[in-house]
C-alpha positions as CSV (number, residue, x, y, z in Angstrom):
1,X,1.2,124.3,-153.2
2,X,0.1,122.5,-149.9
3,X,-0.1,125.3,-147.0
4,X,0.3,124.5,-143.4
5,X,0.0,126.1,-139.9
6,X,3.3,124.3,-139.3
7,X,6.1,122.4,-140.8
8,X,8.6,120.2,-138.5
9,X,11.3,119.6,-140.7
10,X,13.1,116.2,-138.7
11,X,11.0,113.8,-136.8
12,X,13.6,112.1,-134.8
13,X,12.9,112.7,-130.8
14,X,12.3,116.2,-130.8
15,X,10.7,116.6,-133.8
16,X,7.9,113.9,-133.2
17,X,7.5,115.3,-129.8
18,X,7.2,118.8,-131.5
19,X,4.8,117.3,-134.2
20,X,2.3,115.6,-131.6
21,X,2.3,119.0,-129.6
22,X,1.3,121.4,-132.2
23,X,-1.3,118.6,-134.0
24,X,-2.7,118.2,-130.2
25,X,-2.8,122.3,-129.9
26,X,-5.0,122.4,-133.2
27,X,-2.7,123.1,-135.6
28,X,-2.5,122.1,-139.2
29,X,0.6,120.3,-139.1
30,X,3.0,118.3,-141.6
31,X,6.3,116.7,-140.4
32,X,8.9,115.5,-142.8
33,X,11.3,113.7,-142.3
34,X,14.2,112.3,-144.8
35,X,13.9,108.5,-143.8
36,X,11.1,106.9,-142.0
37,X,11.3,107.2,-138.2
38,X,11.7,105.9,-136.1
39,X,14.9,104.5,-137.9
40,X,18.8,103.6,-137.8
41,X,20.5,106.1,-139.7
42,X,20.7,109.5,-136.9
43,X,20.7,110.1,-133.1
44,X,17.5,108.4,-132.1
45,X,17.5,104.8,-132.3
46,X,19.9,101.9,-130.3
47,X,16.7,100.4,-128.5
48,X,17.3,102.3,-125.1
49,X,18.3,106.0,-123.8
50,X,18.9,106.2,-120.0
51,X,16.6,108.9,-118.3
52,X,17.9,110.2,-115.1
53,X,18.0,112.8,-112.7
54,X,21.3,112.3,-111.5
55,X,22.9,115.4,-113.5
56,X,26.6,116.7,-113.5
57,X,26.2,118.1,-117.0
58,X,24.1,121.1,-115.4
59,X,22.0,121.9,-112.4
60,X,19.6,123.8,-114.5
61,X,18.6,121.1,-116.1
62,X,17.0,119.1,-113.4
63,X,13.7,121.5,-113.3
64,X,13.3,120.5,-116.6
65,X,13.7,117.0,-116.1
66,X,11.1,116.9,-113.6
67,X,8.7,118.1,-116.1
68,X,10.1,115.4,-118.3
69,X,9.0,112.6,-116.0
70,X,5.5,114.0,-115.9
71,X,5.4,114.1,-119.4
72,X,6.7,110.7,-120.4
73,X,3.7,109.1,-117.6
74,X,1.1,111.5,-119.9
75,X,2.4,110.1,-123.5
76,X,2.5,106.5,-122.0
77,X,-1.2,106.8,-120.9
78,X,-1.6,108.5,-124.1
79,X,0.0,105.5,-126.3
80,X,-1.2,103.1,-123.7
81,X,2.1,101.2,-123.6
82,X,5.5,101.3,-121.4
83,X,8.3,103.6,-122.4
84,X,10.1,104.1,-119.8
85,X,11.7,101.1,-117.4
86,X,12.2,102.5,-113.7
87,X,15.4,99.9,-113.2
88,X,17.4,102.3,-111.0
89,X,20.7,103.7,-112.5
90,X,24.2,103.4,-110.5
91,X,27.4,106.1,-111.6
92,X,30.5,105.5,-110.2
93,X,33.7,106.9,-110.5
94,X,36.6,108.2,-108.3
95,X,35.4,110.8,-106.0
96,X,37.1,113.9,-107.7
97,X,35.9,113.1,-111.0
98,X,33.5,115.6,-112.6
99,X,30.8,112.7,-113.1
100,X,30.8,112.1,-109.2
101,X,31.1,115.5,-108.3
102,X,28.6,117.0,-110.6
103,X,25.8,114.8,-109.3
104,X,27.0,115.3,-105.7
105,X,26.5,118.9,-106.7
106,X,23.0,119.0,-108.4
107,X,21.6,116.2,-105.4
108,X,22.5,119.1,-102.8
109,X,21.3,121.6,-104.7
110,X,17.9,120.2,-105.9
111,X,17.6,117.4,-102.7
112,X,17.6,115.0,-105.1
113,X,16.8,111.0,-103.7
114,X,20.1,110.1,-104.7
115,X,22.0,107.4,-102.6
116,X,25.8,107.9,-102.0
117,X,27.8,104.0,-102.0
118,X,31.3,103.5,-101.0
119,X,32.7,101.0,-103.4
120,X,32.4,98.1,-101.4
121,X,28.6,98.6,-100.7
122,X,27.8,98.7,-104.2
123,X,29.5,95.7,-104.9
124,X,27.8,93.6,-102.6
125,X,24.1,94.8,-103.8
126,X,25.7,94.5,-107.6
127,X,27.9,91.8,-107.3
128,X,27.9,91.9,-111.7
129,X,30.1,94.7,-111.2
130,X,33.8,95.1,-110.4
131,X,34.8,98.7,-108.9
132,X,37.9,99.7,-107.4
133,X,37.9,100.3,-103.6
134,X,38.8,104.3,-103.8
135,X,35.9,104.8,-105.9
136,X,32.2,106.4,-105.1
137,X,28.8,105.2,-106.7
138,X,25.9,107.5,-106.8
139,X,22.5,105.1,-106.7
140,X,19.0,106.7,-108.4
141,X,16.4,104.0,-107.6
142,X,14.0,106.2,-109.9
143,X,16.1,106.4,-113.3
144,X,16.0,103.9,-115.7
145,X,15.9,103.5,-119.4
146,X,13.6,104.4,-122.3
147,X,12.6,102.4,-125.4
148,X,14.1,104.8,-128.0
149,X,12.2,103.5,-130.9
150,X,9.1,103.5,-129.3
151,X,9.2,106.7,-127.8
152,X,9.3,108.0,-131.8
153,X,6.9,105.8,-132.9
154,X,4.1,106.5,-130.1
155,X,4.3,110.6,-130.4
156,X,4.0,110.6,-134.1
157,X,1.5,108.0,-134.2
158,X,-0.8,110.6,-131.9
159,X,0.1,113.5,-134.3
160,X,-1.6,111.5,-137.3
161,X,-4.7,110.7,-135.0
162,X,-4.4,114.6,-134.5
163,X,-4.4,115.2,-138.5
164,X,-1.0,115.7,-138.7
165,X,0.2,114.9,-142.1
166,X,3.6,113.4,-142.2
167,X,5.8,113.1,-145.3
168,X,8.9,110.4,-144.9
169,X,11.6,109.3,-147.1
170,X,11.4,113.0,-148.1
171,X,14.4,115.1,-148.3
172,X,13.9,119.0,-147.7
173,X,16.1,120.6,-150.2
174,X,15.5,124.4,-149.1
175,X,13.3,126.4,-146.8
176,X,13.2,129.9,-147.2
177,X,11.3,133.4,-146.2
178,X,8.2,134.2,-148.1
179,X,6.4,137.1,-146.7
180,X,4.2,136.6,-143.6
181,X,5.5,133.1,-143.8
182,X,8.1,130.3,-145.1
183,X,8.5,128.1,-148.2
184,X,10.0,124.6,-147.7
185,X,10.9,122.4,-150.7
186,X,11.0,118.5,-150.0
187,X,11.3,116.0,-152.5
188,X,9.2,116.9,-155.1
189,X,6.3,119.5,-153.5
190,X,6.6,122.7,-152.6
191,X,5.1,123.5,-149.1
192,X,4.1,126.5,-147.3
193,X,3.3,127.6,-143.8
194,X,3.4,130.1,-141.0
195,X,5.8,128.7,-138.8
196,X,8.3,126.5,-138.9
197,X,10.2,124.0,-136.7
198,X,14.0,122.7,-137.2
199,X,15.1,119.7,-135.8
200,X,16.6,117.7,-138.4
201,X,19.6,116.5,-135.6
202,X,22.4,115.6,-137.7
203,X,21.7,117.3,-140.8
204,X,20.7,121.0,-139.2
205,X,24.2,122.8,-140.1
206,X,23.2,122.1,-143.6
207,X,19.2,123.1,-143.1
208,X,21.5,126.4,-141.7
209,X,24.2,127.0,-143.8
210,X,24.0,130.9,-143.9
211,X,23.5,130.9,-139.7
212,X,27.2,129.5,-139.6
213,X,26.0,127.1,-136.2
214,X,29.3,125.6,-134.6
215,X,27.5,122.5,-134.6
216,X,29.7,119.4,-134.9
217,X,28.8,115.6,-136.2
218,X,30.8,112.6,-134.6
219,X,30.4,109.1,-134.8
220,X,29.4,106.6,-132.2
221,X,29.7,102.8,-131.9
222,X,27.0,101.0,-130.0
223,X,27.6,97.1,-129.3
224,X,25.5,94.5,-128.2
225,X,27.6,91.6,-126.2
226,X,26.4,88.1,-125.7
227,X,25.2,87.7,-122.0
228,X,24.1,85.1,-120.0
229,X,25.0,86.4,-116.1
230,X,21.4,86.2,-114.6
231,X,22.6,88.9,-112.8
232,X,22.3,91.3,-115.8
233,X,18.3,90.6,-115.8
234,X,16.2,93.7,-115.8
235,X,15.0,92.5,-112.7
236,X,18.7,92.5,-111.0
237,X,20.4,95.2,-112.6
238,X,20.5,98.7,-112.7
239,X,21.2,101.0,-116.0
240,X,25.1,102.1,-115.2
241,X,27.8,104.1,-116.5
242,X,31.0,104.6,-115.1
243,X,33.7,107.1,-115.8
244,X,37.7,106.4,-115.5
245,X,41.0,107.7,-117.7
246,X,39.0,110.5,-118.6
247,X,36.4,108.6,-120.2
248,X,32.7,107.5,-119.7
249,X,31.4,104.2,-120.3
250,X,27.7,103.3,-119.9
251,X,25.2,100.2,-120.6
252,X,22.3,98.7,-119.6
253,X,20.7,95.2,-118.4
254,X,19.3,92.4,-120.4
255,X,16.2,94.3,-122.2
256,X,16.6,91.5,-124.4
257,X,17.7,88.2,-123.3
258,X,21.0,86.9,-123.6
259,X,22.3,90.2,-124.5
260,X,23.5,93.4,-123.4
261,X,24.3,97.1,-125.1
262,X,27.8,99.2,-123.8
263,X,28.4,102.0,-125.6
264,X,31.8,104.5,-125.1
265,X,30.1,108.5,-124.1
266,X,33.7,110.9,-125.1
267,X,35.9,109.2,-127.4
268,X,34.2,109.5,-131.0
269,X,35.5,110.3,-134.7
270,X,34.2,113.5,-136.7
271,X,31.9,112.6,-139.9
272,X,29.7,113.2,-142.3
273,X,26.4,112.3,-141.8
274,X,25.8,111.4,-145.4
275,X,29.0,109.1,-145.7
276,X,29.5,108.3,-142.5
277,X,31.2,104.6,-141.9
278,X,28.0,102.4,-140.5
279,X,30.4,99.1,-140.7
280,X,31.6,97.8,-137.0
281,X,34.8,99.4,-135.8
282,X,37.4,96.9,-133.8
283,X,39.2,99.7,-132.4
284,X,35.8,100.7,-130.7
285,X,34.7,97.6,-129.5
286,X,38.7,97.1,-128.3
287,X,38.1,100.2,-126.2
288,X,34.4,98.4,-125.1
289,X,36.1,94.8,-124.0
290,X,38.7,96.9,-122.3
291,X,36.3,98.5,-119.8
292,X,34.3,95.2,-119.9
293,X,37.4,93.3,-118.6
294,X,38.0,95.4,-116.2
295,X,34.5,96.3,-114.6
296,X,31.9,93.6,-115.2
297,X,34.1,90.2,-115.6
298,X,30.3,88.7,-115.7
299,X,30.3,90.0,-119.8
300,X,33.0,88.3,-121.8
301,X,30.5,87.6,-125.0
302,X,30.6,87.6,-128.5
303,X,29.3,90.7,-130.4
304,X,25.9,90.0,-131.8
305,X,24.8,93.5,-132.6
306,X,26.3,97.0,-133.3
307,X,24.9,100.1,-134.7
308,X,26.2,103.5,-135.1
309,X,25.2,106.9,-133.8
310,X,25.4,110.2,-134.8
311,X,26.1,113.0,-132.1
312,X,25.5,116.8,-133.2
313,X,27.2,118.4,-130.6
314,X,27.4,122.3,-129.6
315,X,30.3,123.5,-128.6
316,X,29.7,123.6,-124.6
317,X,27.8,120.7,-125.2
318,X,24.3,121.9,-124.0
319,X,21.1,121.8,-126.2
320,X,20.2,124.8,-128.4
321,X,16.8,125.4,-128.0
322,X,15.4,128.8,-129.3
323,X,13.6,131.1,-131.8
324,X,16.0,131.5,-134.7
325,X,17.5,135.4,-135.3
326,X,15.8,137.0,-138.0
327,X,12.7,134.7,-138.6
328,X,10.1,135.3,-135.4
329,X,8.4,132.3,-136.8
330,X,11.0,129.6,-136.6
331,X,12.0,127.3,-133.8
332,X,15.1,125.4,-133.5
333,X,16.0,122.2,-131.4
334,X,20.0,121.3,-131.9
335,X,22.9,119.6,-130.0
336,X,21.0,116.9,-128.0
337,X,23.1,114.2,-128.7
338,X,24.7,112.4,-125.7
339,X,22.4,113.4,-122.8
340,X,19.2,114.9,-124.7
341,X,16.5,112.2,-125.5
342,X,15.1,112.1,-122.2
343,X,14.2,115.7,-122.9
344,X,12.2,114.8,-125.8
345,X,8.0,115.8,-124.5
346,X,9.4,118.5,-123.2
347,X,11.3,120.3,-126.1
348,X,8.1,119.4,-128.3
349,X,6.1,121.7,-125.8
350,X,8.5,124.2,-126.0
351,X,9.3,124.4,-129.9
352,X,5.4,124.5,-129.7
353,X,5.3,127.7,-127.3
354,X,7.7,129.5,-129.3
355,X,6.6,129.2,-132.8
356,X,2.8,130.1,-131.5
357,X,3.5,132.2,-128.8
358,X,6.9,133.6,-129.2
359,X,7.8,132.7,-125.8
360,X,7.7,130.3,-123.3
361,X,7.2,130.0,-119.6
362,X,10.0,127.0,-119.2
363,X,13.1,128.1,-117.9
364,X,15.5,127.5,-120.9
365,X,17.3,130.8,-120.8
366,X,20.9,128.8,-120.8
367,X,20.1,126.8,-123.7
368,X,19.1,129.9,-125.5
369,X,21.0,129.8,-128.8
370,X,25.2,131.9,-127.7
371,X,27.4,131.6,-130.6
């Protein structure tokens, strides 16, 4: 048996970010990981993730995200190569809705740069977009979007330059208690170690079947349009998302050209991750053109790409991010999906903190783990 200072059991976002912390701290490390990241079959992967300030879904998030930033400038001179695309971000919306007010809220609060448009104004520096006249739009020149597969690839690349050994296309079968430590069982090896790290996204309620987590899986369509509006260039266009009829819409510019990704935020299907339905859905991308008609007249394209998402969602819909009850020397990172990638360098430093230290300085009491 192969023994460890520490196992990360999922090596999507968090778990890289947790695997490159703990190899960087001097830790004998192995990560494993069922596929082999970064890949197409969880949360982490689509080609972009927005990362913004601009937060309605909390306000005590937006200490963390400063961190963030600082972080993802540290990996990037670590990796030597751009993550993160500073395009601005726009959010509109009718004034009362919880997106506009929510930001509104944090930008007081934390005197966030954070530019409040009437309608009309936006319009004619984003001529791309059509908005009604009622509406607010919320500009963060400093948001933007990062390269989700890269942002995998560089932390866990970094581990291994560490010594981190990392086992892929390896499923974890158990973990269990064993003494001062823990047992883990993937694939064909049996592996031990003194602490433990769980971030296995859409597969965690198995990894915790006896914990009874309310986590729950859903499935989410991203699709790429045909585009050839030069005024969805990098260059010209911000990273937007826009929220009307009680749902949220968001996409990005032309990171590649001739093409753009829109993607539907709240209305999504339960699954399984395991048999999940990868294939394109036309009622999705019928929800997609819908908002597309409506809002930037600019896209009318043919599909060209789509790829589906799994979200593992808590039931208040904020992260879990904690020291699991019973076992001192476990971390767990759950429920990021929809607005937690950005958070990525950050959890890793944190999982780190707790599963050497038992505590950690970061001020994550509201994601602490409450059901």
């Amino acid at each position: 048996m192969r023994t460890f200072d520490a196992v990360v059991i999922g090596l999507g976002a968090m778990g890289a970010a947790a695997c490159r912390t703990l190899a960087g701290r001097g830790l004998r490390v192995c990560g494993i990981d069922r596929f082999t990241p970064p890949h197409p079959f969880g949360s982490s992967h689509g080609q972009t993730r927005i990362c913004r300030k601009a937060y309605f879904e909390h306000p005590d998030y937006i200490p963390l995200l400063h961190r963030c930033y600082d972080l993802w400038a540290d990996l990037e001179t670590a990796a030597d190569e751009q993550l993160f695309t500073r395009c601005g971000l726009i959010l509109g919306g009718p004034p009362e809705s919880p997106l506009i007010q929510g930001v509104q809220q944090v930008s007081t609060l934390h005197d966030l740069a954070i530019e409040d448009w009437p309608a009309g104004e936006a319009t004619r520096r984003h001529p791309q977009f059509r908005l009604p006249d009622h509406w607010r739009v919320l500009h963060e020149a400093d948001a933007g979007y990062l390269r989700v597969e890269a942002c995998i690839a560089a932390p866990l690349r970094l581990a291994g330059a560490d010594g981190a050994t990392l086992l892929t296309d390896c499923m974890v079968r158990e973990w269990r208690a064993d003494g001062a430590g823990y047992v883990v069982r993937a694939g064909e090896e049996t592996i031990g170690c003194q602490r433990l790290v769980l971030a296995a996204g859409a597969w965690t309620g198995p990894l915790l079947a006896r914990h009874d987590l309310p986590l729950r899986v859903q499935r989410r369509q991203q699709t790429w349009f045909a585009c050839d509006d030069p005024r969805m260039r990098v260059e010209d266009c911000p990273v937007f998302g826009f929220h009307l009829d009680d749902c949220f819409f968001y996409g990005f510019p032309q990171v590649q050209s001739g093409r753009i990704k829109v993607a539907e935020h709240l209305t999504a299907a339960p699954c399984d991750p395991d048999t999940v339905d990868r294939d394109r859905s036309p009622a999705d991308e019928a929800r997609v053109r819908g908002f597309l008609d409506r809002h930037l007249p600019g896209v009318a394209g043919e599909v060209v790409e789509h790829s589906v998402c799994l979200y593992t969602l808590t039931p208040d819909e904020h992260f879990i991010v904690d020291r699991l009850p019973g076992h001192d020397g476990v971390a767990l990172a759950a429920g990021f999906s929809g607005h937690g990638f950005k958070f990525a360098p950050l959890i890793g430093e944190i999982l780190a903190d707790l599963v050497i230290d038992g505590q950690t300085t970061e001020p994550i009491e509201f994601l602490r783990m409450r059901f």
